[in-house]
HTML snippet that shows the backbone in 3Dmol.js (N, CA, C, O; Angstrom):
<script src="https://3Dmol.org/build/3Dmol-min.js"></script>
<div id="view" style="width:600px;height:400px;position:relative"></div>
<script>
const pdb = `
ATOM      1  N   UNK A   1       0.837  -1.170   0.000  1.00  0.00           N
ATOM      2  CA  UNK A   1       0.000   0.000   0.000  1.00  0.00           C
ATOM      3  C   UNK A   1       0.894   1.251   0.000  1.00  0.00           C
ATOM      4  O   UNK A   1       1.430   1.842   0.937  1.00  0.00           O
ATOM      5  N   UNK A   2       0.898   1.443  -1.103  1.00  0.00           N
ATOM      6  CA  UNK A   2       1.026   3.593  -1.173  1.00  0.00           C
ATOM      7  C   UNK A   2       1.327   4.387  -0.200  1.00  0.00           C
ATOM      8  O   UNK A   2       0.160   4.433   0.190  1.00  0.00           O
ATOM      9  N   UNK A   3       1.960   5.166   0.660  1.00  0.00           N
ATOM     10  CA  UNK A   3       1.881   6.185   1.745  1.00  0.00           C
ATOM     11  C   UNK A   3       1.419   7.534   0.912  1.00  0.00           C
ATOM     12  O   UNK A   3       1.955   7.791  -0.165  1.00  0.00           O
ATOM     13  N   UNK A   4       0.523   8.275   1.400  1.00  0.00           N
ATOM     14  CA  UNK A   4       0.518   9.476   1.620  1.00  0.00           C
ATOM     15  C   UNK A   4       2.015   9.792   1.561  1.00  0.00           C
ATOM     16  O   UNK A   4       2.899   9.147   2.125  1.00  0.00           O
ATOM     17  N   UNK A   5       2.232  11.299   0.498  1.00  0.00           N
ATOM     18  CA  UNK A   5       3.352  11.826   0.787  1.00  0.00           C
ATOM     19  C   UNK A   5       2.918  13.189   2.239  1.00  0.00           C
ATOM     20  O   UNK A   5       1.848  13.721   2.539  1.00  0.00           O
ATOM     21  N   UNK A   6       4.112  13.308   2.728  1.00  0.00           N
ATOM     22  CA  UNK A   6       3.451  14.445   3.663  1.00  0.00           C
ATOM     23  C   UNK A   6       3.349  15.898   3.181  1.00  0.00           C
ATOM     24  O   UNK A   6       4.181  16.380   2.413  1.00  0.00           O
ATOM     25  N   UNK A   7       2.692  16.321   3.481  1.00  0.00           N
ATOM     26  CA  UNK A   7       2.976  17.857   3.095  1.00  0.00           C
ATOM     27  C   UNK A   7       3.333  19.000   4.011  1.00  0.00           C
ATOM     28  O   UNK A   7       2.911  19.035   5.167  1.00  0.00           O
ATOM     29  N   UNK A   8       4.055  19.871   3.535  1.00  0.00           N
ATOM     30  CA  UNK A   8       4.824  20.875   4.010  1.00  0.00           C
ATOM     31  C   UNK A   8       4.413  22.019   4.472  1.00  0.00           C
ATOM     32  O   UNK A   8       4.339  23.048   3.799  1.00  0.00           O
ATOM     33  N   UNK A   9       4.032  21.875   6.002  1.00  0.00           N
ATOM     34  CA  UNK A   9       3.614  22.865   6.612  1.00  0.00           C
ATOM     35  C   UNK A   9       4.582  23.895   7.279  1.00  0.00           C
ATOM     36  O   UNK A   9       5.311  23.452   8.166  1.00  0.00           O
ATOM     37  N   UNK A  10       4.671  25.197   6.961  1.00  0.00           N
ATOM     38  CA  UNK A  10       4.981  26.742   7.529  1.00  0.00           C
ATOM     39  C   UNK A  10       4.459  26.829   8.442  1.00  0.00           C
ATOM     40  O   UNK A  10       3.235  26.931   8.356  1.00  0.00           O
ATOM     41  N   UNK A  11       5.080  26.836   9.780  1.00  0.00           N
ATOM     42  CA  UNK A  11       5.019  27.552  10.466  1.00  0.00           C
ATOM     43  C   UNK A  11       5.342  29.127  10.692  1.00  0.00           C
ATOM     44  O   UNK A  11       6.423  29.697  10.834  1.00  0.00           O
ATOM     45  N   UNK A  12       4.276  29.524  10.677  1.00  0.00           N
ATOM     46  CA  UNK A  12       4.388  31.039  10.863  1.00  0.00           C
ATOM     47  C   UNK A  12       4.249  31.869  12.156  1.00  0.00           C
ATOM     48  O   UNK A  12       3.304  31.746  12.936  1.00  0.00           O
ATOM     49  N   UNK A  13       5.357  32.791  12.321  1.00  0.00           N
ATOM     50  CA  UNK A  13       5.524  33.067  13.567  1.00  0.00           C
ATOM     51  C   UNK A  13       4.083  33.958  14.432  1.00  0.00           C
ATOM     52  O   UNK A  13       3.877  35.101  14.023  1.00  0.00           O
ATOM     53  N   UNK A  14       3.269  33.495  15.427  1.00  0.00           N
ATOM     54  CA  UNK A  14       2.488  34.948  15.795  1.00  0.00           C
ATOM     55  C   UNK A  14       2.776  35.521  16.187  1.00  0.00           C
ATOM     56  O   UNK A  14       1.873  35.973  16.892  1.00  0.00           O
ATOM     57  N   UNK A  15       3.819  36.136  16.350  1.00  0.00           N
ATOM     58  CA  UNK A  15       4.671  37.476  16.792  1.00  0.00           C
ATOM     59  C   UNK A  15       5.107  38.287  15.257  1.00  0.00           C
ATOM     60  O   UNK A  15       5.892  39.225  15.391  1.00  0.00           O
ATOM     61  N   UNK A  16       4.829  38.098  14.415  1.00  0.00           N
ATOM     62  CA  UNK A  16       5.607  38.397  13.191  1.00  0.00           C
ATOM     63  C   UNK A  16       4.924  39.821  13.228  1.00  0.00           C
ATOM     64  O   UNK A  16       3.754  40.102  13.488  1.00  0.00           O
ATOM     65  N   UNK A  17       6.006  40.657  12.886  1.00  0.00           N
ATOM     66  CA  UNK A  17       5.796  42.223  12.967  1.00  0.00           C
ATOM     67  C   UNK A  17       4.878  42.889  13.415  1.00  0.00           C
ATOM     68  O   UNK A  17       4.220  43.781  12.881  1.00  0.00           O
ATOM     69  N   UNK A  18       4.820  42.396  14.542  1.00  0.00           N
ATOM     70  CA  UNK A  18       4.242  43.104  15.664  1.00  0.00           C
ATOM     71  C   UNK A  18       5.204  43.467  17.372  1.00  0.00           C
ATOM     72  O   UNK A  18       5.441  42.646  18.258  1.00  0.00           O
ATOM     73  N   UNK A  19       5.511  44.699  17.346  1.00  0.00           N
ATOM     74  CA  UNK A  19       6.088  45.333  18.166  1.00  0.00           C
ATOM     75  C   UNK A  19       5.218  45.846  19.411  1.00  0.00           C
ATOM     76  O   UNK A  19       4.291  46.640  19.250  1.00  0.00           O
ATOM     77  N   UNK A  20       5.577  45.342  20.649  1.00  0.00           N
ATOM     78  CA  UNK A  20       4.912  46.495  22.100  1.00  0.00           C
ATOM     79  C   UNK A  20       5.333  47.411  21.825  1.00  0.00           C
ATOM     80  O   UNK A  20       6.428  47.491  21.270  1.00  0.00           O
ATOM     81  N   UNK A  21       4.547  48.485  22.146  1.00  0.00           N
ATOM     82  CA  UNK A  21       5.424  49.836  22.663  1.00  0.00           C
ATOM     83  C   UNK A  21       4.612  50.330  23.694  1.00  0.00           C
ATOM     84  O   UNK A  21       3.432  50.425  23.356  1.00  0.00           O
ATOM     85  N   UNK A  22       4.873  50.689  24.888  1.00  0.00           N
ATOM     86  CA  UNK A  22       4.050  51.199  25.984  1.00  0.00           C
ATOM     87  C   UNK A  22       3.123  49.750  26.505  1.00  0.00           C
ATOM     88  O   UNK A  22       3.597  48.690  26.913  1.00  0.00           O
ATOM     89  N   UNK A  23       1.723  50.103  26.342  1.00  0.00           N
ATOM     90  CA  UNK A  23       0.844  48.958  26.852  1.00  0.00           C
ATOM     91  C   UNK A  23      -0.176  49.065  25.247  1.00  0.00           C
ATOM     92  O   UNK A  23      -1.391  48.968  25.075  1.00  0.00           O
ATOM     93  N   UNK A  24       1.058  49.323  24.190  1.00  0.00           N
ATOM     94  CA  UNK A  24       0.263  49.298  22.474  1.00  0.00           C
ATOM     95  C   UNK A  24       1.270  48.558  21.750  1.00  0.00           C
ATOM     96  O   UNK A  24       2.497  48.525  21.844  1.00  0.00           O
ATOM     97  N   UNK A  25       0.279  47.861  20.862  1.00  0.00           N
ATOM     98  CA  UNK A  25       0.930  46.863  19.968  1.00  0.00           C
ATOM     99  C   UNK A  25       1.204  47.934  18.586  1.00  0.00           C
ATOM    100  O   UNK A  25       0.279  48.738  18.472  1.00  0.00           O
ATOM    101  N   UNK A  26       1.748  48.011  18.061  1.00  0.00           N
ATOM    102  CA  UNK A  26       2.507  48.343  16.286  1.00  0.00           C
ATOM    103  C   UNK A  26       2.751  47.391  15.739  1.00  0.00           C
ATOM    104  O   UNK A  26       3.476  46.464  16.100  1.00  0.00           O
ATOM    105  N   UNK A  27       1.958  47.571  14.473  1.00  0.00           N
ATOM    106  CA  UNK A  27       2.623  46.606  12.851  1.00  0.00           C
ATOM    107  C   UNK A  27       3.954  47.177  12.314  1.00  0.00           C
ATOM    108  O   UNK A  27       3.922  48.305  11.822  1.00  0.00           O
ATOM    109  N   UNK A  28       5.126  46.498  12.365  1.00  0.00           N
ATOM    110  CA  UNK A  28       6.163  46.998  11.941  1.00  0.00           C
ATOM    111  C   UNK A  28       6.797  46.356  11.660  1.00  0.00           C
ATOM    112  O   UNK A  28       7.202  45.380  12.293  1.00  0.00           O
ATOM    113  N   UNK A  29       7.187  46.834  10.234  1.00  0.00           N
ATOM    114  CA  UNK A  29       7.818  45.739   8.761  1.00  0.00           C
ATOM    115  C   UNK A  29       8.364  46.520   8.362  1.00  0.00           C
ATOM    116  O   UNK A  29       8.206  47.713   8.622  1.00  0.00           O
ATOM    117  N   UNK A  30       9.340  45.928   7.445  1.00  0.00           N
ATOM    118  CA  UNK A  30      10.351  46.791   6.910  1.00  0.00           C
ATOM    119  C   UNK A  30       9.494  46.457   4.966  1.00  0.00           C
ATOM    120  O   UNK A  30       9.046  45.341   4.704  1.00  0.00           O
ATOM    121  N   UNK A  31       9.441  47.735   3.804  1.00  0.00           N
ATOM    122  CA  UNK A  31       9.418  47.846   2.604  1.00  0.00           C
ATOM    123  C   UNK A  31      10.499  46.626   2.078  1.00  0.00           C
ATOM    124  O   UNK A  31      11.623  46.653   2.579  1.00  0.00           O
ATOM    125  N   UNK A  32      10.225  45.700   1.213  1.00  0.00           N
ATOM    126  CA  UNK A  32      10.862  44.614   0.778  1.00  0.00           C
ATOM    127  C   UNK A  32      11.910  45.674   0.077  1.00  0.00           C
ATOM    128  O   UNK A  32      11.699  46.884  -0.008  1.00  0.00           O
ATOM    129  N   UNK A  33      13.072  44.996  -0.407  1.00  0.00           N
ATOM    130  CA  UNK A  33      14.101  45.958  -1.030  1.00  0.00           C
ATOM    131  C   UNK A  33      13.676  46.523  -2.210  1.00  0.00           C
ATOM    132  O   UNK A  33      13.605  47.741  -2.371  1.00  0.00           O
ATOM    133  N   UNK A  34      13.432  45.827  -2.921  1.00  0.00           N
ATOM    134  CA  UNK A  34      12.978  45.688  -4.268  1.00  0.00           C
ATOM    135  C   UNK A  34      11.861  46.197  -4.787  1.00  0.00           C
ATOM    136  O   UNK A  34      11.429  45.992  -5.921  1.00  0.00           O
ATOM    137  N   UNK A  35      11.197  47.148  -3.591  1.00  0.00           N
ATOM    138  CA  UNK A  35      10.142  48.369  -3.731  1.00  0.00           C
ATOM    139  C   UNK A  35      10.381  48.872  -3.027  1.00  0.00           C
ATOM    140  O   UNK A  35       9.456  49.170  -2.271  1.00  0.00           O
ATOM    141  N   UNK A  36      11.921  49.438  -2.638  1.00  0.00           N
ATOM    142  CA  UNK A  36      12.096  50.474  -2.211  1.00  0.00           C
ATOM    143  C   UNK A  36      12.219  52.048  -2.651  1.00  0.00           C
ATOM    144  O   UNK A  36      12.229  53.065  -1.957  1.00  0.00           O
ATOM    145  N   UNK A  37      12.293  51.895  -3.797  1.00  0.00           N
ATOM    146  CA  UNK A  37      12.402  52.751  -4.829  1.00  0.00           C
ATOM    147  C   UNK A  37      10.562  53.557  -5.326  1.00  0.00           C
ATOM    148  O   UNK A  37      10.283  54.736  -5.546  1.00  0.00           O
ATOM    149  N   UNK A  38       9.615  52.242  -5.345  1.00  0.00           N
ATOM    150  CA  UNK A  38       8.415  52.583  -5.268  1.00  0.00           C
ATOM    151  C   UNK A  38       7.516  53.244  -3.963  1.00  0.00           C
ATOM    152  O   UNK A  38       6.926  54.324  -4.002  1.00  0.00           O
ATOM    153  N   UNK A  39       7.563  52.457  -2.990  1.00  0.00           N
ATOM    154  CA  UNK A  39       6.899  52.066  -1.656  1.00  0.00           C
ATOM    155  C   UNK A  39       8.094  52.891  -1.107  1.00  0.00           C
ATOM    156  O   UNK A  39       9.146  52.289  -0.889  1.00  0.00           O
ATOM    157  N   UNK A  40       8.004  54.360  -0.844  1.00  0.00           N
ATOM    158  CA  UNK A  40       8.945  55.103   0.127  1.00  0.00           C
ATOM    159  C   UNK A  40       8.984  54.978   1.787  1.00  0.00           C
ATOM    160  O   UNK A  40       9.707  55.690   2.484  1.00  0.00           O
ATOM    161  N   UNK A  41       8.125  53.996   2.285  1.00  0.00           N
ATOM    162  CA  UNK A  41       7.954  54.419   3.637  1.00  0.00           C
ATOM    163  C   UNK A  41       8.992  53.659   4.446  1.00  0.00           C
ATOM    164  O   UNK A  41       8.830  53.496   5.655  1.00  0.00           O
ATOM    165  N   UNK A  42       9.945  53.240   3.869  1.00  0.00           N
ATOM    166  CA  UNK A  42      11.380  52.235   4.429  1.00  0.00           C
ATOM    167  C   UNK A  42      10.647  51.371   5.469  1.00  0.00           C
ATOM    168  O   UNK A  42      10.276  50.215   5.268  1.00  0.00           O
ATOM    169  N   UNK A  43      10.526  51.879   6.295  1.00  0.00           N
ATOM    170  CA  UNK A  43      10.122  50.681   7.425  1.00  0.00           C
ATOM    171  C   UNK A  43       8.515  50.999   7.495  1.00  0.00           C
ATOM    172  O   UNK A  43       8.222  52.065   6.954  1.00  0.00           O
ATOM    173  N   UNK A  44       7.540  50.346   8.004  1.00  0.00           N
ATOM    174  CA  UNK A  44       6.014  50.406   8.155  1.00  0.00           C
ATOM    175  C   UNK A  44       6.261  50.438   9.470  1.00  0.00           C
ATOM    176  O   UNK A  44       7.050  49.746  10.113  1.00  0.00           O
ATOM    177  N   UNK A  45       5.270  51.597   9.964  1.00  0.00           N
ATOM    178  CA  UNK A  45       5.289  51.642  11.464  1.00  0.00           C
ATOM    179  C   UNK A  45       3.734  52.244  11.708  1.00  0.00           C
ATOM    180  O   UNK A  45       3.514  53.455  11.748  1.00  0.00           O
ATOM    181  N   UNK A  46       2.855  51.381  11.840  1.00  0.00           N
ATOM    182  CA  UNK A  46       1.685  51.561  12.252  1.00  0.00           C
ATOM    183  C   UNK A  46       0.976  50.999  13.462  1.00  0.00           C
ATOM    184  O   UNK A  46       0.671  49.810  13.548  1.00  0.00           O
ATOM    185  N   UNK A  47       0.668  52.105  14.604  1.00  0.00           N
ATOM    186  CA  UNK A  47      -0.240  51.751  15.568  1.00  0.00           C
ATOM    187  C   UNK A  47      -1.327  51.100  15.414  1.00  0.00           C
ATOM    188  O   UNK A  47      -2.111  51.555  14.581  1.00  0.00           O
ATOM    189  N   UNK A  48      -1.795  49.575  16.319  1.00  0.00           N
ATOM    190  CA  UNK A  48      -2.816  49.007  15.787  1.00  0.00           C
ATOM    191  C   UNK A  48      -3.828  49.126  17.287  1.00  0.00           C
ATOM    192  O   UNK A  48      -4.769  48.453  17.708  1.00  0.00           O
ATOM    193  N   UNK A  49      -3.408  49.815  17.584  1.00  0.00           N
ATOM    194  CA  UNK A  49      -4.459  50.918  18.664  1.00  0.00           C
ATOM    195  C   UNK A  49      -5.221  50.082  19.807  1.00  0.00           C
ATOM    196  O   UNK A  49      -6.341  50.341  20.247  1.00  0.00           O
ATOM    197  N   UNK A  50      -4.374  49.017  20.199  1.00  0.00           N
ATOM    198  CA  UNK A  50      -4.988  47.958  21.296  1.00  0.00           C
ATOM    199  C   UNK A  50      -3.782  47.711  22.083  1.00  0.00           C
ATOM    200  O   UNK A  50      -2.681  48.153  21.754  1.00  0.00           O
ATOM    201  N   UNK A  51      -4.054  46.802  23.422  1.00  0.00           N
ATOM    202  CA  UNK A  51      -3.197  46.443  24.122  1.00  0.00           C
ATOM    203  C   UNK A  51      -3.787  45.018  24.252  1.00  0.00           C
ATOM    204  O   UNK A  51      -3.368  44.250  25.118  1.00  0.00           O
ATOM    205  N   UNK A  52      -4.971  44.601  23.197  1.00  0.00           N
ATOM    206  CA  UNK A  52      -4.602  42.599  23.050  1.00  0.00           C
ATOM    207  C   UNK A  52      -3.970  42.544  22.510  1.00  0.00           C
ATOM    208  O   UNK A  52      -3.815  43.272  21.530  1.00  0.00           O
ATOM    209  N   UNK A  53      -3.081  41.420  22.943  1.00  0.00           N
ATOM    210  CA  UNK A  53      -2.595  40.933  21.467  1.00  0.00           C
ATOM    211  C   UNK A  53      -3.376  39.885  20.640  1.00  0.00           C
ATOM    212  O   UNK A  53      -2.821  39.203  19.779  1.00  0.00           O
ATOM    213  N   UNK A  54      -4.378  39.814  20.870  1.00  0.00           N
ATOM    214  CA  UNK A  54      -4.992  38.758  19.952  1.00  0.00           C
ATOM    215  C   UNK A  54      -5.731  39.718  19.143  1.00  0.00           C
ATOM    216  O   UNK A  54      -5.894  39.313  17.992  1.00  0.00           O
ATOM    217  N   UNK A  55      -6.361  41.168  19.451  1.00  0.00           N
ATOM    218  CA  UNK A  55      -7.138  41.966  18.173  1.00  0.00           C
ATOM    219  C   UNK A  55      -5.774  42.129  17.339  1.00  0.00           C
ATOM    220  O   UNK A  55      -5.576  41.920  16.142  1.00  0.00           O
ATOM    221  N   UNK A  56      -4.745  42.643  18.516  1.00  0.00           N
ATOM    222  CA  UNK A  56      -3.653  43.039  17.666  1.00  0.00           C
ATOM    223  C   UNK A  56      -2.684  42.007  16.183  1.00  0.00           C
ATOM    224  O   UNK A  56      -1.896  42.580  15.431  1.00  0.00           O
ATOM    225  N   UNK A  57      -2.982  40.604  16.086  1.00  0.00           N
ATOM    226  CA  UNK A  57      -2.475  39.890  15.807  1.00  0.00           C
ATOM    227  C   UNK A  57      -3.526  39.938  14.627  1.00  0.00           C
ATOM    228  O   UNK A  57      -3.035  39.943  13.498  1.00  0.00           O
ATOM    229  N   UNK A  58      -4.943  39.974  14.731  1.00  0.00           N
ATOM    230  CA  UNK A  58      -6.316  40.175  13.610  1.00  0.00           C
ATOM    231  C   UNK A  58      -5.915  41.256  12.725  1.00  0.00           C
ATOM    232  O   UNK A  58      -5.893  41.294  11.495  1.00  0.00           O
ATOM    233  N   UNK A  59      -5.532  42.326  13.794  1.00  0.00           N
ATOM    234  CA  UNK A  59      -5.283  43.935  12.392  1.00  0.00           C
ATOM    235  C   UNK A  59      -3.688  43.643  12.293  1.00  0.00           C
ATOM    236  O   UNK A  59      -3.045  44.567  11.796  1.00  0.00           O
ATOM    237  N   UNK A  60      -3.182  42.848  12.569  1.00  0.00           N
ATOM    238  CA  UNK A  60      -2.061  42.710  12.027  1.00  0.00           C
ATOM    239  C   UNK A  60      -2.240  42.243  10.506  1.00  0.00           C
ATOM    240  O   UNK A  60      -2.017  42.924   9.505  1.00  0.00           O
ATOM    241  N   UNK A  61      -2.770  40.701  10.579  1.00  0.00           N
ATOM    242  CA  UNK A  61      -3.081  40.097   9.486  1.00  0.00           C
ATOM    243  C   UNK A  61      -3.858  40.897   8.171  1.00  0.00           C
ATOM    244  O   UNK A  61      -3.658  40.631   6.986  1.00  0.00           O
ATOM    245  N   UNK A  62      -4.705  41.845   8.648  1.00  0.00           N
ATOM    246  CA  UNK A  62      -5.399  42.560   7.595  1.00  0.00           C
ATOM    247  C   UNK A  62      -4.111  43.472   6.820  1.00  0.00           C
ATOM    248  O   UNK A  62      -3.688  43.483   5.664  1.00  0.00           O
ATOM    249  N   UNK A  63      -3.765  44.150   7.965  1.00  0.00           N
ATOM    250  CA  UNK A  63      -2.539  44.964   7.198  1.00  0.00           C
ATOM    251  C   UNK A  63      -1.437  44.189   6.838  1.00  0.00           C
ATOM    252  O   UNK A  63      -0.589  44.808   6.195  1.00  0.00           O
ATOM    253  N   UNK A  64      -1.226  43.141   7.039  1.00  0.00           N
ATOM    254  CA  UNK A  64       0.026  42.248   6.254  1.00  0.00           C
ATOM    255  C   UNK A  64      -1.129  42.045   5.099  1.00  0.00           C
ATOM    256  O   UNK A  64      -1.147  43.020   4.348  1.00  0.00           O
ATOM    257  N   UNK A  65      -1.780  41.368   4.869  1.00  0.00           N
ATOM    258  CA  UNK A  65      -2.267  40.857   3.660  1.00  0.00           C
ATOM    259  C   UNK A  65      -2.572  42.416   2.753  1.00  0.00           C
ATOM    260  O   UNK A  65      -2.833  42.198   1.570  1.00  0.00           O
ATOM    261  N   UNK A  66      -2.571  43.517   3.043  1.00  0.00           N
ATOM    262  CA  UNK A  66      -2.822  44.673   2.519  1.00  0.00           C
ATOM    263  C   UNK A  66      -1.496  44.965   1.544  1.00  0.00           C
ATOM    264  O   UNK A  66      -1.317  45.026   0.327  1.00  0.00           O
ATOM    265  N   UNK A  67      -0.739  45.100   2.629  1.00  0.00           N
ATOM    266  CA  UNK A  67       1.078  45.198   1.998  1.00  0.00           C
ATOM    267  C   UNK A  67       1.510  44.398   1.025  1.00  0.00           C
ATOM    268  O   UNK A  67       2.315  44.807   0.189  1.00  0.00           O
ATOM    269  N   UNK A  68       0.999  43.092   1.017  1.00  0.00           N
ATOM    270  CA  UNK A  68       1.520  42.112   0.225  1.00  0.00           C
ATOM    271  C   UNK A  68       0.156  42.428  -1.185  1.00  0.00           C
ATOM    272  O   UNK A  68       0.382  42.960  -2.272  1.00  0.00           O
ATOM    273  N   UNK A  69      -0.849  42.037  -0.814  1.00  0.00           N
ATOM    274  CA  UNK A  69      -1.599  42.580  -2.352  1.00  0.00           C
ATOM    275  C   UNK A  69      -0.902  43.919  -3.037  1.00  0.00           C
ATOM    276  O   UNK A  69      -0.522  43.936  -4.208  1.00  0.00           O
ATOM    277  N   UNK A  70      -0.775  45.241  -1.960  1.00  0.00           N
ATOM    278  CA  UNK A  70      -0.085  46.482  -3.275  1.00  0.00           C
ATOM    279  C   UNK A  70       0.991  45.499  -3.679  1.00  0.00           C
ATOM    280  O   UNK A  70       1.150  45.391  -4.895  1.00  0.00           O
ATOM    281  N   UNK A  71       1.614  44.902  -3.046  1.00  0.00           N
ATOM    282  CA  UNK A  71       3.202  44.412  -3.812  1.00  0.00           C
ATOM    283  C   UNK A  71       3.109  43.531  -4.793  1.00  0.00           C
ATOM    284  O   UNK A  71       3.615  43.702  -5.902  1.00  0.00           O
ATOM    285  N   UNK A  72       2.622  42.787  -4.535  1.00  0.00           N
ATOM    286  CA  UNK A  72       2.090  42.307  -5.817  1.00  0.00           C
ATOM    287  C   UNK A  72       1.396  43.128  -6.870  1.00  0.00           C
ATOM    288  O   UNK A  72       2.087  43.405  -7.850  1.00  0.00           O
ATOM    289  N   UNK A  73       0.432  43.471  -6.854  1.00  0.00           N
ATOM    290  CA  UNK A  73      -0.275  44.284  -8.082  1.00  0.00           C
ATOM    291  C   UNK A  73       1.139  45.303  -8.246  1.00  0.00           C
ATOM    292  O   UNK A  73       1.400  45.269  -9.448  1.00  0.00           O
ATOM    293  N   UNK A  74       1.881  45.953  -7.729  1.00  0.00           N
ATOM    294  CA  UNK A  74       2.944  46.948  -8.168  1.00  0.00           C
ATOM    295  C   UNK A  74       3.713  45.579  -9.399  1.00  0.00           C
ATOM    296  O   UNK A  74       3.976  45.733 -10.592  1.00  0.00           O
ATOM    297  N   UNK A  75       3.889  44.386  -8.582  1.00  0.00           N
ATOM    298  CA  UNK A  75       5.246  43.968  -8.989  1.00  0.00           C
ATOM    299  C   UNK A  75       4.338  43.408 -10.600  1.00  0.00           C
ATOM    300  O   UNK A  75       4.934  43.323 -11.674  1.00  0.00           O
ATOM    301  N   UNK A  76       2.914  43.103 -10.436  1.00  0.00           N
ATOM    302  CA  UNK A  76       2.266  42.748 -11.979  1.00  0.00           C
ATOM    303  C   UNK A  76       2.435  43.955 -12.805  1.00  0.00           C
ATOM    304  O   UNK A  76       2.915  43.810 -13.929  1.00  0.00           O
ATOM    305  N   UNK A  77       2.102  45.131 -12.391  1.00  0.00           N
ATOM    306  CA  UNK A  77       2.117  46.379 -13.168  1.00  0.00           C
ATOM    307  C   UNK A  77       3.644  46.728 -13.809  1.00  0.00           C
ATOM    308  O   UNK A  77       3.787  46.741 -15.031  1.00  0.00           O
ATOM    309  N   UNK A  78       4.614  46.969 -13.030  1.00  0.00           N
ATOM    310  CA  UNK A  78       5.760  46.815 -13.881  1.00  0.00           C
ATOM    311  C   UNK A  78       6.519  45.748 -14.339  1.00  0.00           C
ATOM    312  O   UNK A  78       7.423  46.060 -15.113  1.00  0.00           O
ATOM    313  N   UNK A  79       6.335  44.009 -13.942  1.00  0.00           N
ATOM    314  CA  UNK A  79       6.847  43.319 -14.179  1.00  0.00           C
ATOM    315  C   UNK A  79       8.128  42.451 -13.114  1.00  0.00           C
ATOM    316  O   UNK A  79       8.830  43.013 -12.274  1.00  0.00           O
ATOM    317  N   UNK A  80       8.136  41.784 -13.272  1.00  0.00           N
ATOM    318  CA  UNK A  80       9.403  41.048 -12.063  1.00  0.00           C
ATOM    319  C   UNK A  80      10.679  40.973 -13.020  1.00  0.00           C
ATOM    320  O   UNK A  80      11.855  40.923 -12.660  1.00  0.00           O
ATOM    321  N   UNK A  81      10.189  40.976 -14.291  1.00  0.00           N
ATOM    322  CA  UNK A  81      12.009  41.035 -15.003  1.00  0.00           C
ATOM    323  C   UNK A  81      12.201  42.545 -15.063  1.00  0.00           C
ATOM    324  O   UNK A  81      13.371  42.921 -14.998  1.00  0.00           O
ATOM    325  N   UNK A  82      11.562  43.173 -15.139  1.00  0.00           N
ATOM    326  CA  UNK A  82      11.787  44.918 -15.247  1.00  0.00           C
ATOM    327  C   UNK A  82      12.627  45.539 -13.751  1.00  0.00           C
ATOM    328  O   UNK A  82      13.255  46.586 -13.902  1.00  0.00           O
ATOM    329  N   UNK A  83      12.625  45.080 -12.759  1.00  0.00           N
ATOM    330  CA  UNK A  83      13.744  44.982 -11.829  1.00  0.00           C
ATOM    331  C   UNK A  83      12.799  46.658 -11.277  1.00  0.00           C
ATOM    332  O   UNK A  83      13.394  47.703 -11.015  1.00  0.00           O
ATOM    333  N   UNK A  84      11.402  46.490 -11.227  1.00  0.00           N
ATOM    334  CA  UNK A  84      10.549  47.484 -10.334  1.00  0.00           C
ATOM    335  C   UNK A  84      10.814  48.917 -10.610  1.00  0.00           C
ATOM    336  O   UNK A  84      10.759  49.770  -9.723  1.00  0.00           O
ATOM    337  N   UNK A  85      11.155  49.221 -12.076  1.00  0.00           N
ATOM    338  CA  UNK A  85      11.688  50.338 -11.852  1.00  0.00           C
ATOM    339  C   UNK A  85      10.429  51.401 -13.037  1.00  0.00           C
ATOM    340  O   UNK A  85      10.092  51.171 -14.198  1.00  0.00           O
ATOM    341  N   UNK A  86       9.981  52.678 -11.987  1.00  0.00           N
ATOM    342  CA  UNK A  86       9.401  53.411 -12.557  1.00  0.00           C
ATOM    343  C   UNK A  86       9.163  54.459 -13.556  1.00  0.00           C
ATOM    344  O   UNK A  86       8.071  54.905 -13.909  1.00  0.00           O
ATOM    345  N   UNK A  87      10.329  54.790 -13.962  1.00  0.00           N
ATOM    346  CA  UNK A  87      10.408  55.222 -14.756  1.00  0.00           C
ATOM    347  C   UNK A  87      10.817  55.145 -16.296  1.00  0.00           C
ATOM    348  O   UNK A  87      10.719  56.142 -17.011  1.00  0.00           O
TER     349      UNK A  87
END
`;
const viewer = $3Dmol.createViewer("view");
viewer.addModel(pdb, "pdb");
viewer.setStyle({}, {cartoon: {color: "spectrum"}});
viewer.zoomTo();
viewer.render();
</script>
């Protein structure tokens, strides 16, 4: 009998760019390199205006999945062999 191959699960960190500061959580990521040139804000530093960390970990996820859709649609709009460049 056959085995099942296994499949390859990511673990993903729940701490992932999310910073305390005071008794407040911040989303804070750094602009991938390679839209740095587009996406000026070098590092992302946004208050997510709670002291859970479990809402904080919810508006984390919204604003990660936010960051990553512009980056993508940027990186479809100019291309991934075009090396992101706007002008």
């Amino acid at each position: 009998m056959a085995r099942k191959p296994k499949q390859l699960t990511i673990a993903r960190d729940p701490m992932r760019y999310l910073k305390a500061r005071g008794a407040k959580w911040h989303y804070v990521r750094r602009v991938p390199a390679h839209f740095a040139h587009i996406d000026g804000r070098g590092t992302i530093q946004i208050s997510l205006k709670t002291s859970s960390l479990d809402v904080a970990q919810l508006r984390r996820d919204s604003l990660e999945r936010a960051d990553e859709l512009l980056w993508c649609a940027v990186r479809m709009l100019w291309g991934a062999d075009d090396h992101m460049t706007a002008s």
